[in-house]
C-alpha positions as CSV (number, residue, x, y, z in Angstrom):
1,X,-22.5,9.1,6.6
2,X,-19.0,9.8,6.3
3,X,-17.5,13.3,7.3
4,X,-15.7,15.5,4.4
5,X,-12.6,14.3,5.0
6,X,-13.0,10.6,5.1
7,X,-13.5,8.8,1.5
8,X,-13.8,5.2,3.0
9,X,-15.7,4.0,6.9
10,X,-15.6,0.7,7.4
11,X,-17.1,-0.5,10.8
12,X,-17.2,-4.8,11.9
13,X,-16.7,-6.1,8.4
14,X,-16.7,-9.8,8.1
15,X,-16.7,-12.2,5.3
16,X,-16.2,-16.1,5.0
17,X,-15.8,-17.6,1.9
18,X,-16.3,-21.2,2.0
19,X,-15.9,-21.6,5.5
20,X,-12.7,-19.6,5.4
21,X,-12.8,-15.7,7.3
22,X,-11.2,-13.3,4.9
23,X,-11.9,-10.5,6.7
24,X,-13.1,-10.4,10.8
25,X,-14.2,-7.8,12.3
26,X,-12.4,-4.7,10.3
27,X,-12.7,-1.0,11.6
28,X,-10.8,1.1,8.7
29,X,-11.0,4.7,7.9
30,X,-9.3,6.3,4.7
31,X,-9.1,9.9,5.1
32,X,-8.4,11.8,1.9
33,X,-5.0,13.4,0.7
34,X,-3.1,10.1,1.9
35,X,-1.4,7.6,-0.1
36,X,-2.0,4.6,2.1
37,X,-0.2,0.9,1.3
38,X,-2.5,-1.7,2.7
39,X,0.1,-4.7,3.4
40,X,0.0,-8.8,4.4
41,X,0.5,-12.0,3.2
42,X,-1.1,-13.6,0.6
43,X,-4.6,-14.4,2.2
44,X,-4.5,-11.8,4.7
45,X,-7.8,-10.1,3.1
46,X,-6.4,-7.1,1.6
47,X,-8.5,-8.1,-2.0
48,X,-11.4,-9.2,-0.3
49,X,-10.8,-5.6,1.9
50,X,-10.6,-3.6,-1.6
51,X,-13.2,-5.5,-3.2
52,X,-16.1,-4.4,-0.4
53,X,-14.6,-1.0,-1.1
54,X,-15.9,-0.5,-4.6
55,X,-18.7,-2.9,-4.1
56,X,-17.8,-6.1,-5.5
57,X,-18.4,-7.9,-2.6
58,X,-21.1,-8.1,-0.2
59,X,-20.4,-8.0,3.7
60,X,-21.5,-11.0,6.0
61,X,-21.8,-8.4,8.6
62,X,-21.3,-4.7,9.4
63,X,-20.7,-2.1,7.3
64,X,-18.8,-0.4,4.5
65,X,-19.5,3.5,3.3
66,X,-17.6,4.5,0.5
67,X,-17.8,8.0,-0.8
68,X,-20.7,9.0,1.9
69,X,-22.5,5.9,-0.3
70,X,-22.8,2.1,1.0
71,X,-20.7,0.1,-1.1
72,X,-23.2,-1.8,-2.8
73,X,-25.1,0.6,-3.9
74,X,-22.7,3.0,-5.8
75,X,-24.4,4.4,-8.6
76,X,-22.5,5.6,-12.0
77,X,-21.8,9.2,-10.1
78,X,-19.8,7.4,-7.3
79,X,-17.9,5.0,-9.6
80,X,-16.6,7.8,-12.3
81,X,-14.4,8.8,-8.9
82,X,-12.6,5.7,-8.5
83,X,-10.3,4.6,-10.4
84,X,-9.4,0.4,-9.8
85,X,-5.9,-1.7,-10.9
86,X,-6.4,-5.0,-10.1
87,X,-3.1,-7.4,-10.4
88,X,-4.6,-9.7,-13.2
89,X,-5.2,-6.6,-15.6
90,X,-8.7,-7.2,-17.1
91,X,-9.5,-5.7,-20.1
92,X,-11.0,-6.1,-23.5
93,X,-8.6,-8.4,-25.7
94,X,-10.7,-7.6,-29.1
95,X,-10.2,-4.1,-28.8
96,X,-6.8,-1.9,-29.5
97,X,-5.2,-0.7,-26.9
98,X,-6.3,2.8,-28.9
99,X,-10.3,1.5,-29.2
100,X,-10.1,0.4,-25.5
101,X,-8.6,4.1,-24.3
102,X,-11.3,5.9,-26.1
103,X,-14.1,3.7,-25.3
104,X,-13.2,4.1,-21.6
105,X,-12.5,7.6,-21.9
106,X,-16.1,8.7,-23.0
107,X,-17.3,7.9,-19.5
108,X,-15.7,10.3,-18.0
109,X,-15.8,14.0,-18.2
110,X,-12.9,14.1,-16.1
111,X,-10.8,12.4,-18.2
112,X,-7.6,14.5,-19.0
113,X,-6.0,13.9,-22.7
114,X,-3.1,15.6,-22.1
115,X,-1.5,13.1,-19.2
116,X,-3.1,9.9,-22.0
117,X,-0.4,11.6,-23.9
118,X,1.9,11.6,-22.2
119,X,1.6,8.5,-20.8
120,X,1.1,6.4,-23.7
121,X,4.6,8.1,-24.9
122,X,6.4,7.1,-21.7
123,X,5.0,3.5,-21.3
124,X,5.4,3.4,-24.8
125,X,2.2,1.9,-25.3
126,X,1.4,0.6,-29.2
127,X,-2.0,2.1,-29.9
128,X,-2.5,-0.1,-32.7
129,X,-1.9,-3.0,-30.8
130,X,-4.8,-5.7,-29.7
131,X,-5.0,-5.7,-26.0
132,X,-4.9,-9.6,-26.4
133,X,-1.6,-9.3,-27.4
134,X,-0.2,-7.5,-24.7
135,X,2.3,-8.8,-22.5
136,X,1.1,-9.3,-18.7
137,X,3.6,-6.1,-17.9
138,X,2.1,-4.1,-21.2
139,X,-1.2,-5.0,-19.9
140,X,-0.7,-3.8,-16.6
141,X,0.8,-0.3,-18.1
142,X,-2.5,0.2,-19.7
143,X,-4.9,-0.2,-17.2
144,X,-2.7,2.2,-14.5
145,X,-3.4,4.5,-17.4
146,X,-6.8,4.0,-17.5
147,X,-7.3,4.2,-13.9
148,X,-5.0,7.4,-13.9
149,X,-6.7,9.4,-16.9
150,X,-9.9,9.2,-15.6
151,X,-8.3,11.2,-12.4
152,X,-10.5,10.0,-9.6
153,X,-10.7,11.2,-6.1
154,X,-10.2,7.5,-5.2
155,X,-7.5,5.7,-6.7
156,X,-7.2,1.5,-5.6
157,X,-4.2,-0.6,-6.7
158,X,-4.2,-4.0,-6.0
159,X,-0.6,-5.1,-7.1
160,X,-0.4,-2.6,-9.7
161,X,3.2,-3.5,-10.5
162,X,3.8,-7.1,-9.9
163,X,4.6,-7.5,-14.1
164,X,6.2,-4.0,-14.3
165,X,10.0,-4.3,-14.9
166,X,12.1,-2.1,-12.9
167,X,11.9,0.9,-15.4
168,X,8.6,0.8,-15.6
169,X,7.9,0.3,-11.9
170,X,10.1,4.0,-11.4
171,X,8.0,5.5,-14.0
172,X,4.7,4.7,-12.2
173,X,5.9,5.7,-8.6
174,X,6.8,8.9,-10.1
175,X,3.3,9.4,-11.3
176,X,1.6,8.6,-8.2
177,X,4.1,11.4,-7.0
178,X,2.5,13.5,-9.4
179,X,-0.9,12.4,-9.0
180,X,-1.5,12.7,-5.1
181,X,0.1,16.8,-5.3
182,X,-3.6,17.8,-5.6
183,X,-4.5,17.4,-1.9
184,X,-8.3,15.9,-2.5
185,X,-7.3,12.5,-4.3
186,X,-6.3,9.7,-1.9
187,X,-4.5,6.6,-3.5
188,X,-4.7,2.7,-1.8
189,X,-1.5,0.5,-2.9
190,X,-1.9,-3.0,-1.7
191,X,1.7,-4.4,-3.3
192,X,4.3,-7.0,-1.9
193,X,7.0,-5.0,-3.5
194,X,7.5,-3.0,0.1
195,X,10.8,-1.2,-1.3
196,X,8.6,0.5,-3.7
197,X,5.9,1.1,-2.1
198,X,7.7,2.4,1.1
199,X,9.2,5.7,-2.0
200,X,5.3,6.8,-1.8
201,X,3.7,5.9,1.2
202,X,2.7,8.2,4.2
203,X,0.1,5.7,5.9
204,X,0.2,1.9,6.3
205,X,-2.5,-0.4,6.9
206,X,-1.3,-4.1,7.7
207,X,-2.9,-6.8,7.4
208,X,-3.2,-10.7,9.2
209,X,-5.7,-13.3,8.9
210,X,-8.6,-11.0,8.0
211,X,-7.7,-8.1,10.6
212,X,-6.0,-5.0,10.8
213,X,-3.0,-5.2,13.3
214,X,-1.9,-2.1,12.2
215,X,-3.2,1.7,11.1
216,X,-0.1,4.1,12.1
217,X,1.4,6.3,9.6
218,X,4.4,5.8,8.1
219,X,6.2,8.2,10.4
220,X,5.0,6.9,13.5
221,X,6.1,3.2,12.8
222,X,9.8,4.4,11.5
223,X,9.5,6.5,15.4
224,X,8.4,3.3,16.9
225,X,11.2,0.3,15.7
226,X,14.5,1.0,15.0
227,X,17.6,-1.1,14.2
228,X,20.7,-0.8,16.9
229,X,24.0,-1.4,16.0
230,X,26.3,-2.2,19.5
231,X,30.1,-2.2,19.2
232,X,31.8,-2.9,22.6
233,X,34.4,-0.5,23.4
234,X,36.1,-2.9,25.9
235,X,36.4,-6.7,24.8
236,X,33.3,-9.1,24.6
237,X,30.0,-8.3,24.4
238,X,28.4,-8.7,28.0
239,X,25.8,-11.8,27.8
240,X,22.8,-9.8,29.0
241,X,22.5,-6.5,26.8
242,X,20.2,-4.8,29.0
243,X,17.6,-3.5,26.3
244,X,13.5,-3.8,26.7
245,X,12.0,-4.6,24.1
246,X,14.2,-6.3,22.0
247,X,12.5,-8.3,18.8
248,X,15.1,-9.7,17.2
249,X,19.3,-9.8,18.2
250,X,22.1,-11.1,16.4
251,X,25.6,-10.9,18.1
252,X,29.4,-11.9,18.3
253,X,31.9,-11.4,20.1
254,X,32.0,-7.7,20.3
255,X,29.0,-6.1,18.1
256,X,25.6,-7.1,18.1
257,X,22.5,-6.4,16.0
258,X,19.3,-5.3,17.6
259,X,15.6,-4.3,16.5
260,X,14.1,-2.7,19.3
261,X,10.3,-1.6,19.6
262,X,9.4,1.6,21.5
263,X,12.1,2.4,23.0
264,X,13.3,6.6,22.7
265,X,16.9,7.1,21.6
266,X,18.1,8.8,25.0
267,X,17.0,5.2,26.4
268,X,18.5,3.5,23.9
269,X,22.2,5.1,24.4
270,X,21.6,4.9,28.1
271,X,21.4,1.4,28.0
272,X,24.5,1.3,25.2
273,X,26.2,3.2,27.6
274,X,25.7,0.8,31.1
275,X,27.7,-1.8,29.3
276,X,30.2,-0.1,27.6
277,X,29.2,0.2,24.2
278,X,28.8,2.0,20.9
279,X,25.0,2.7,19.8
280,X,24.4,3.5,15.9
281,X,20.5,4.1,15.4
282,X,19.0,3.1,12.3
283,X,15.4,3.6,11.2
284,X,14.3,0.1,9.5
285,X,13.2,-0.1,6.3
286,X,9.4,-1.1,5.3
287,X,10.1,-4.9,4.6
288,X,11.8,-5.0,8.4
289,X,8.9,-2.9,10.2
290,X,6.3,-5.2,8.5
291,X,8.3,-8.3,9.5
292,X,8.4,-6.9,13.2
293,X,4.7,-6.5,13.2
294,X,3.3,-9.5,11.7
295,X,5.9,-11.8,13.5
């Protein structure tokens, strides 16, 4: 049984689809009040992950306990707390987008009219309009707002806003802003847009070939790798450059480019200082610390 503050405990998950392992081995707790982005390549496992989450799937082996529930047997009580986007938006294409919002909404008691309001105002969302007529990016606004309404504990996005256009993209990174200020409701954003997700994150889960190579929090992995900027301050570059842990390094004659990996900034212009040079520290953005830990 989970503890209070922990939504999700998953211990030794595996599963092989067709002789392929999409996940091997996962240990993962989500603790609420975070907003986590679960990251990786296509194929690393993070649908398969979210899928075992809200049941969908089935583990080969070990276990997943969502809610202080297994998985697979969530009952109606445990599912009106969740709220799901998945990339391909799937919805009812007969219905209006109107018919849909209040068909959906009668499910949940939870379900808060005054942010469908709003939100159908600033997606601009046709309630007339047959949900088979939508455009991917239309489509994609409606189910967030489904997902959203319903204002679960749990929210899982799964590429939420791969057909979003820019605009739209800022308006729903603004509303997870809004939506994780009450400190109970913990969000999952598995999206290869890392410049948006790194606005909203505070946690990152990574993801390669089926396993977690990384749980840190945000702030921790922008402490851990850093970007180092070396200007010489007499003539060339010396050819060794005397930093550990060095992961990537691009250079010229007399400045050089380094990502470094655990290394403290009094270390850092130590170093910069034994040959003669200028240090600028740099945190590295989300796409670069990823790169660093999958690579």
């Amino acid at each position: 049984m989970s503890s209070g503050s922990t939504l999700v405990e998953i211990r030794g998950l595996s599963k092989r689809f067709h002789g392929v392992q999409a996940l091997d081995n996962v240990d993962l707790d989500i603790e609420r009040g975070r907003i986590i982005g679960l990251l990786g390549a296509n194929g690393a496992g993070k649908s398969t992950l979210l899928r075992h989450i809200i049941g969908l799937y089935l583990p080969d082996a070990g276990t997943c306990t969502t809610l202080g529930c297994p998985a697979a047997k969530l009952g109606p009580a445990e599912l009106a707390r969740i709220g799901y986007v998945h990339q391909e938006g799937e919805l009812l294409d007969w219905m209006t987008t109107q018919q849909l919002i209040r068909y959906v909404s009668t499910y949940y008691p939870t379900w808060n009219k005054d942010l469908e309001a709003r939100y159908v105002a600033e997606y601009e969302i046709a309630p007339k309009a047959r949900v088979g007529s939508l455009s991917p990016g239309q489509r994609q606004r409606l189910a967030i707002l489904i997902a959203i309404c319903l204002e679960p504990e749990l929210l899982i996005l799964d590429e939420p806003a791969a057909a979003l256009d820019p605009l739209a993209r800022a308006q729903f990174l603004d509303l997870l802003l809004q939506f994780i200020q009450d400190q109970d409701r913990t969000i999952i954003i598995s999206s290869h847009i890392l410049s948006d997700v790194e606005k909203v994150i505070d946690h990152a889960v990574i993801m390669k070939a089926g396993r977690i190579v990384t749980d840190a929090s945000f702030d921790d992995l922008r402490e851990r790798y850093a970007r180092v900027r070396l200007t010489s301050l007499s003539g060339a570059l010396p050819e060794r450059l005397r930093f550990g842990n060095v992961i990537d390094c691009r250079r010229n004659g007399t400045q050089a480019t380094l990502t470094v990996a655990d290394l403290m900034h009094e270390q850092i212009e130590a170093a910069a200082a034994a040959i003669n040079c200028q240090a600028d520290i740099q945190p590295l953005p989300l796409e670069d610390i990823y790169r660093a830990v999958v690579q």
